[in-house]
Structure formats: C-alpha cells, structure tokens
C-alpha positions in Angstrom: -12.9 -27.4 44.3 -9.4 -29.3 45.3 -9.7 -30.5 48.6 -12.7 -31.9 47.8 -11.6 -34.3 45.3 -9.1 -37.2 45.2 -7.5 -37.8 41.5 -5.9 -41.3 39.6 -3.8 -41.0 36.8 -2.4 -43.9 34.5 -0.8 -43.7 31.3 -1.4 -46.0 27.9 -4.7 -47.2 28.8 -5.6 -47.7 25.2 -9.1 -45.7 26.0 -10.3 -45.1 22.9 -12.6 -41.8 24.2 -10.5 -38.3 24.1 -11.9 -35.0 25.7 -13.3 -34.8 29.0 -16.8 -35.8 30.3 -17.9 -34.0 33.3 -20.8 -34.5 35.9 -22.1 -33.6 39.2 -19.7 -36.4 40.4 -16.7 -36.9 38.2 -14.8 -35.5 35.5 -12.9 -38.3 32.9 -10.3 -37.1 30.6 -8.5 -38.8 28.1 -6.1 -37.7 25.6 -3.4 -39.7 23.0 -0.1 -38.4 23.1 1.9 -40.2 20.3 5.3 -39.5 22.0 4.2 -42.2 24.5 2.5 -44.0 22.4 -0.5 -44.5 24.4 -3.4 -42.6 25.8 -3.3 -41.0 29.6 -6.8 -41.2 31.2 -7.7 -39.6 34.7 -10.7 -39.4 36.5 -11.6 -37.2 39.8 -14.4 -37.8 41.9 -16.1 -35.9 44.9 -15.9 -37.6 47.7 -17.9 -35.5 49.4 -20.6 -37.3 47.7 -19.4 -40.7 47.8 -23.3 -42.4 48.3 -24.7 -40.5 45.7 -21.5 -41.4 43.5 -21.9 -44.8 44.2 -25.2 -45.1 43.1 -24.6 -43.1 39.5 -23.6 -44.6 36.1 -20.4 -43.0 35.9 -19.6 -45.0 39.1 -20.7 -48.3 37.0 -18.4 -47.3 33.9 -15.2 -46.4 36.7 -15.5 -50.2 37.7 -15.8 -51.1 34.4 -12.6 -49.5 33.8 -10.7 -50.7 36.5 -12.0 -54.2 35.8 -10.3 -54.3 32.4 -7.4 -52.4 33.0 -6.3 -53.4 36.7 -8.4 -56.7 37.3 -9.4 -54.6 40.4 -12.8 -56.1 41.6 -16.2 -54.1 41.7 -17.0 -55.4 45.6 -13.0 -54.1 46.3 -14.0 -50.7 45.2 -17.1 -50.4 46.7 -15.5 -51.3 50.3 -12.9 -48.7 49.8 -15.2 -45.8 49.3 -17.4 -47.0 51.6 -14.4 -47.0 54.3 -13.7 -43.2 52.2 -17.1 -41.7 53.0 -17.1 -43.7 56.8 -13.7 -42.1 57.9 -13.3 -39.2 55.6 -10.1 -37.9 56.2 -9.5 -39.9 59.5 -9.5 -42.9 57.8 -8.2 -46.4 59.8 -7.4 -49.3 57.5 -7.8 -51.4 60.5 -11.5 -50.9 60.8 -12.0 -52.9 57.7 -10.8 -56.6 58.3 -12.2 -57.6 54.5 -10.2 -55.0 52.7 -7.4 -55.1 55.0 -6.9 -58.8 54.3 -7.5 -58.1 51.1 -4.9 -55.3 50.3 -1.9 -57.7 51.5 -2.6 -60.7 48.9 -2.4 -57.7 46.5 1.0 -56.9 45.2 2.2 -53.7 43.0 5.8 -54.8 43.0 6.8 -51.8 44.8 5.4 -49.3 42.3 4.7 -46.3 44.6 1.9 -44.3 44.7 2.7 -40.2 44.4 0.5 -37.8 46.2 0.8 -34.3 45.4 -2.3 -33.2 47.7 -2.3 -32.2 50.9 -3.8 -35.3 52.6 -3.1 -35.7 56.2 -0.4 -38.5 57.3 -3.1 -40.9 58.6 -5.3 -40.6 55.1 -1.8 -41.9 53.0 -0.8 -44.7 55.6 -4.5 -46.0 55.0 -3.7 -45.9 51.5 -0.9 -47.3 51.9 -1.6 -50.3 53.5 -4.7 -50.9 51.1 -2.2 -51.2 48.0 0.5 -52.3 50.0 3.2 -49.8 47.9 4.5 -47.0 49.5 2.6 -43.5 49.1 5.3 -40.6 47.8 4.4 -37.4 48.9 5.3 -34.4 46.7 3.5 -31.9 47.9 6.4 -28.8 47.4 7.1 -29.4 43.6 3.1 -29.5 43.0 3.8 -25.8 41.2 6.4 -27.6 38.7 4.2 -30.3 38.1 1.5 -27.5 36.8 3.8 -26.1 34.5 5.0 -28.4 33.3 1.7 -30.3 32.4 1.0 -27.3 30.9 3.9 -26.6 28.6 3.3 -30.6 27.3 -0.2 -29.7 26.9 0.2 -26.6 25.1 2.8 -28.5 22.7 0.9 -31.6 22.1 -2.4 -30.7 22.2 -4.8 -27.9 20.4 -7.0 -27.4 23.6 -4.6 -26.9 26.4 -6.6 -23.3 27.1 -9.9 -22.0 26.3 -11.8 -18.3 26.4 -15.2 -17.9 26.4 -17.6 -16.1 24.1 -21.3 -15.7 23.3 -23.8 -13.4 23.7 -23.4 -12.7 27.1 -23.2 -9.5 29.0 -23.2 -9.7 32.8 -19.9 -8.5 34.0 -18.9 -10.3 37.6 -18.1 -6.8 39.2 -22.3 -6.5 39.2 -24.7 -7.1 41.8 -28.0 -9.3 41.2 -28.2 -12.6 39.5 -27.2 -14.1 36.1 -29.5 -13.3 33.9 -31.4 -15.2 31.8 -30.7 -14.7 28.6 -27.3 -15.8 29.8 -27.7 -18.8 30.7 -26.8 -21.4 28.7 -25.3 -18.7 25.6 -21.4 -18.9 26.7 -19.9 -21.2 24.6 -15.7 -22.3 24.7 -13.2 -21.6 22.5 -10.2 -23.9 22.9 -6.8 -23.5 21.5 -3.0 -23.6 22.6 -0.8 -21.1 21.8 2.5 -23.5 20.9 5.7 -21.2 20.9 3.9 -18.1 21.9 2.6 -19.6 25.7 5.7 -17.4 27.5 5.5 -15.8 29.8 2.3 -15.4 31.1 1.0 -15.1 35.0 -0.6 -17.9 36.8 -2.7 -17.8 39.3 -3.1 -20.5 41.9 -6.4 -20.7 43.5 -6.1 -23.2 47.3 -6.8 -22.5 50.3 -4.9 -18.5 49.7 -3.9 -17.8 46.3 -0.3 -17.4 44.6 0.7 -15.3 41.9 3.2 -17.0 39.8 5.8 -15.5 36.8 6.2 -18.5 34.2 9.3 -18.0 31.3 9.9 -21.5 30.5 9.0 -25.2 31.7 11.7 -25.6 34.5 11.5 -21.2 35.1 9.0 -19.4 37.5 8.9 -17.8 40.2 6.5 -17.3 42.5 6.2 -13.2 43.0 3.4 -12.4 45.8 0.0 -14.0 47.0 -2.6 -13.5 49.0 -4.7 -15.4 51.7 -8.2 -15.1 50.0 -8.8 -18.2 48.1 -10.9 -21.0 47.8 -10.9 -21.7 51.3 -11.9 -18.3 52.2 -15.1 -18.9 50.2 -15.8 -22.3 51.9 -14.8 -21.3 55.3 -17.2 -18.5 55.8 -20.1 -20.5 54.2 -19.1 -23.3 57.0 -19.1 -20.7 59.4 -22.4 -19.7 59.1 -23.7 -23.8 58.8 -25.0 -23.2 55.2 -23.4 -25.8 53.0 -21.9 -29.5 53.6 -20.4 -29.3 50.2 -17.9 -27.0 48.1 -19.2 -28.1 44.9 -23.2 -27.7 45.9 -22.0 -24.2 47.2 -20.8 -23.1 44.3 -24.0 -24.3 41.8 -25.8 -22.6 44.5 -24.3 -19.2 44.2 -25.0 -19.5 40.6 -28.4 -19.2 41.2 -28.4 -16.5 44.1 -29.2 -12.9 43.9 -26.8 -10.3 45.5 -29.4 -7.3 45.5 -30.3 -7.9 49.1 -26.4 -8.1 49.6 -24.2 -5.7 48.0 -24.6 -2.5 47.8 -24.2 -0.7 44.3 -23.1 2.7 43.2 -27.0 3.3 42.6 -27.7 2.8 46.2 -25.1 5.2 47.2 -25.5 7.9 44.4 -29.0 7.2 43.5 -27.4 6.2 39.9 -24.3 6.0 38.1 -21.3 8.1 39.1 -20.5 9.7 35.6 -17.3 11.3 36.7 -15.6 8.3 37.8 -17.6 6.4 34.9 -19.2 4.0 37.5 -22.7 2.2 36.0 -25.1 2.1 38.6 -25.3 -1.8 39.2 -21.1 -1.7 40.0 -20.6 -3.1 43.4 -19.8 -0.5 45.4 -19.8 -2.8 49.0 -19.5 -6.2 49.2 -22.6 -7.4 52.0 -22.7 -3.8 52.4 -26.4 -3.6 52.9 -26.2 -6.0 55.8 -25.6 -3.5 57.8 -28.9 -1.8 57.9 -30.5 -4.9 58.3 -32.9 -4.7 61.2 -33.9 -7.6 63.8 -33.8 -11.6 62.6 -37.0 -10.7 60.7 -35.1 -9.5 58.2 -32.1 -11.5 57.9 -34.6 -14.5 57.3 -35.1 -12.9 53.9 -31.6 -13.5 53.2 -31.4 -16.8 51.2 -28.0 -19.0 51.6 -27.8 -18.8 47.5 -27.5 -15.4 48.1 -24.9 -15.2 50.6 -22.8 -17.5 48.6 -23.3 -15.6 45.4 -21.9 -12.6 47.4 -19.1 -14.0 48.6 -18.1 -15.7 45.5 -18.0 -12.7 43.2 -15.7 -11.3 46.2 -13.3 -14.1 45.8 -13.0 -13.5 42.3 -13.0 -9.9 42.5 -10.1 -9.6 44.9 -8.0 -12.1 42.7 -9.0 -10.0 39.4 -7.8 -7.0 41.0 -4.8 -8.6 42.3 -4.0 -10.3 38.5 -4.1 -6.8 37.1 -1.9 -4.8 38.9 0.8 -8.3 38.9 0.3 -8.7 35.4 1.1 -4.3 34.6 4.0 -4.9 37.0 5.5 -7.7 35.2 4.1 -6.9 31.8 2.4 -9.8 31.2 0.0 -10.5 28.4 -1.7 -13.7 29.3 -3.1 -14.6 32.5 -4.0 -18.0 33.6 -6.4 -19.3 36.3 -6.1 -22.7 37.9 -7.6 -24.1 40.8 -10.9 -23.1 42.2 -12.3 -21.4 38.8 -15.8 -22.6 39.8 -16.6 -24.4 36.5 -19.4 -22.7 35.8 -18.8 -20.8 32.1 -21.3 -17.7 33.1 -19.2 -17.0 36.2 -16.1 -17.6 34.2 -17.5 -15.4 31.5 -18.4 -12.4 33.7 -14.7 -12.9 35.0 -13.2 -12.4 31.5 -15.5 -9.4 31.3 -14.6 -7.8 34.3 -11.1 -8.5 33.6 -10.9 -7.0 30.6 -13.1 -3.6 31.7 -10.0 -3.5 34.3 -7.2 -4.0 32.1 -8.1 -2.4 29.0 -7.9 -5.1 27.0 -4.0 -5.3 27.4 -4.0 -8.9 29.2 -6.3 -11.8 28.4 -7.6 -13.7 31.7 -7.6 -17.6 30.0 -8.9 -21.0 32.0 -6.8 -24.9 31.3 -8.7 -26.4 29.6 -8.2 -29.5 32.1 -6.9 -27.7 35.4 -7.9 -30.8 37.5 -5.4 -32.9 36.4 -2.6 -30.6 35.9 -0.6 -31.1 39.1 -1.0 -35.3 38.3 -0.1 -35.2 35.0 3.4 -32.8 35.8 4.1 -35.3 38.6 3.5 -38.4 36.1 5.6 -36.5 33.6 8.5 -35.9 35.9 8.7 -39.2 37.9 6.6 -41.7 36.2 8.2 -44.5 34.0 7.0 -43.2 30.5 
C-alpha cells in the first residue's frame, strides 16, 4: 500500500544478495546490472509500524547497511524514525534539538534528494533540513519513471513480471473465504518478455486508478481512470474505525468470509442461473445482504475481516472489469498491475482467474515483479548520476 510506505534507493552498493526479501515490515531488493557496473538496492518500510519495526531484525540489518555504506550512525536513525512515528506526516525538525544539530554538521555536497511521492510540503522541508540537501519533488513524471523502470527491467533482467500458478481454484468474483486447500498452493512464475513487452495496458492503482496505453519507453498515454482505488478501500475501512493500518487491513481480508456480505446468484435464484451461465457462488451484490440485516444484534455478527474482504474483492472487481473492456478497446494483449495489488498471491491468483473467465483468455492480467520500487528506480534512471 503506497502511502503507507516511504522508499530509499542507491545504486553500486556492492550488496552481494539479489532478489527481494519481504516481511511484515520491509521489503529489500537488490539486483546487479552490469551496464552500471554495480548493484542497485532499495528497501521500503511501513511506517505505519515504525515501533514494531524498530524492534525487528530487519531493522538491525538496515543499520547495518547504512553503517557500512553511508557511515550513518545507528542512534541517528533511531531519532529520525522516532521523530517519523511522533509527527507522522506533520513532522517539525525543530522539535528535535539532537538531530537538528546533528543534520547541519552533515554535508551531502548538494546531492539532492528526489521525491516522487506525494508527501506534504512540511514532511520534505523536515527532510530537508535533516540531510541538509535540497528535496526535488517529481511528483508529475512519476508515470515515466514506471515505464521506464520497467522497460530496463524487462531488458536486463529475467524476472521483471511474474503469473501465478498452482493448484488453486477460487476465482475473486466469489463470495466466502479462501479456501484451504488454497492456501499456501500458488506458486510464481517469473519471466520478462525482452522485445515482445509492447504494448501492453497498465494499470495504476493510488488513491483512484489510471488506465495507461504503453508503445515504447518514452510513449504512453494515459486513456481514462477511475476514482476507485486504493484509497477507496482504506477510506471506507477508516470510516467505519476498523483498521489503523493499510497493510493489517489487507492480511485481514485475507482471512475474512464474505457469506454474511455479498449476496450470490444462489441467494437470488436459489442456484446458478444456467442461461446466463452464472455458478451459484458469483457475486451477484456487493454487501448486498446488509440490507436485510435487522437491529445492532445482527450487525455484531459482522466481523471487520469480513467487511474488508468484501470491499477488497470490490476494488479489484471494478478494476478487472474496467481492464477488460480498455484492453478490447485498444487491443491489448498484456495487462499489467502496479500499485495496490495486495501482495497476497491467493488474491492475486483469484484475480488472474477472474480475469481470464472475463476476457476469454485473450489478455493475460501480469503483476512487476518489484512494483514498489518502480517509480524510484525510473526517477534514478532518468536523473541520477549513473
């Protein structure tokens, strides 16, 4: 989840690890590109959960890092995120008279720093003042950063993309829960596609969601959105008080069950609707069923994993719909998700499933194989010194 996370990027750090190692709290990627002649390494972490991430081992191995690389001390870290998780996004360097005084003794020659999220103005003077450098913000090109990561991904790597198989049939357009003999059966298959990658459609899950025509690195066009998107999902589960997290509210809805939610062709038909070749478990109406819900009694049976499961699959839904009839229109072949694609490969599965049931197996719905860095790595591509 994007606005969630805040991302570092450096390139020929002579890590020796390639791939990318994931937890609860932060996702590191390396990989060796030899026309650099060094290996780029990025790490995201949740800020969200700054405590918890400050008390993990993956927090011990970032200062390790940053230690050897940077000669950037372990206490200097620590009273940055603590200001991070104090402040959040109305952070005030001036609060912190130890890492103020610190951050003007520290000199980056005036090697800015490039932003391409959408942090507010008082978040980048803080940061700033910490590394006394100016903070770049390029938040309109973030789209050319993407592709571009991706077309230098796709060309110099043989895991820009993956699919998913297994033995796994749950299709996301389904009410209920995944099911068990699901879980832990979806397995990736990675792979680039070199000079076949164009075109394809991308889809750009934020806060809405844009539908984007790609032909070449430095050729796309944007060609409609639409104002469900990740922060739909969030918004209404903040609404309603259920989740202090975007990342705990997805591994929730994971686990939730839709039947006391949706309401299926069964429920409407009493079984599947032959003519229209409907299976009886198809959601028919997203929270449909709330509506005959009687007195607070009953809503209390209602679990908060369920709601989100619900609302999730109606995300996803939508922008399935959506890529099908853009990628017909445009004749398109390959779709690709980026941005909120929830990380979890039984969701992601069902989404290929569903996708396929809609387009007949004329366009393949694929996931970047590392979509959190993309828009860093197209920025360090196109205006860092490498």
């Amino acid at each position: 989840m994007g606005p969630s996370a805040h991302q570092v990027g450096a390139g020929s750090t002579g890590v020796k690890k390639e791939g990318v190692m994931r937890s609860y709290f932060m996702v590191d990627y390396s990989f060796y590109s030899k026309e650099h002649g060094g290996t780029f390494h990025f790490l995201q972490f949740n800020i969200m959960r700054t405590q918890e991430f400050m008390q993990s081992l993956e927090f011990e191995a970032l200062l390790d890092f940053l230690d050897k690389q940077y000669s950037i001390q372990r206490h200097e870290v620590s009273d940055f995120l603590e200001q991070l998780e104090m402040r959040k996004n109305i952070l005030d360097f001036k609060k912190s008279e130890h890492l103020f005084e610190h951050a003007m003794r520290r000199s980056f020659e005036g090697m800015p720093i490039l932003s391409t999220g959408g942090y507010n103005d008082r978040f980048l003077t803080f940061v700033s003042h910490v590394f006394q450098t100016q903070v770049v913000k390029c938040r309109g090109d973030f789209l050319h950063f993407v592709v571009k990561a991706l077309d230098y991904l796709n060309k110099h790597t043989n895991d820009c993309f993956f699919i998913t198989h297994g033995n796994f049939s749950d299709k996301i357009t389904d009410r209920g829960k995944l099911t068990d003999g699901g879980i832990n059966k979806v397995k990736q298959h990675f792979f680039s596609l070199k000079d076949e990658l164009y075109p394809y459609l991308i889809v750009n899950v934020r806060s809405g969601s844009s539908f984007v025509r790609v032909d070449g690195p430095d050729k796309f066009e944007r060609v409609c959105g639409s104002s469900i998107g990740s922060s739909f999902f969030w918004g209404i589960l903040r609404l309603l008080n259920y989740y202090n997290d975007p990342t705990e509210a997805v591994y929730a809805a994971a686990k939730g069950d839709s039947t006391r939610i949706d309401m299926s062709v069964g429920d409407i038909y009493g079984g599947s609707y032959e003519g229209l070749g409907l299976a009886d478990n198809y959601i028919a109406s997203s929270f449909g069923k709330l509506k005959d819900i009687q007195g607070p009694e009953e809503f209390k049976e209602v679990q908060k994993e369920d709601v989100a499961r619900s609302l999730l699959t109606m995300t996803a839904v939508n922008l399935l719909i959506f890529s099908n009839v853009v990628a017909k229109l445009h004749g398109l072949k390959r779709v690709v998700w980026i941005g909120m694609h929830i990380d979890i490969l039984e969701y992601m599965k069902m989404s290929e499933e569903a996708f396929k049931l809609l387009t007949g197996g004329q366009s393949v719905l694929m996931f970047p194989t590392y979509h959190s860095f993309l828009g860093s790595l197209g920025l360090l591509l196109q205006h860092g010194k490498l």
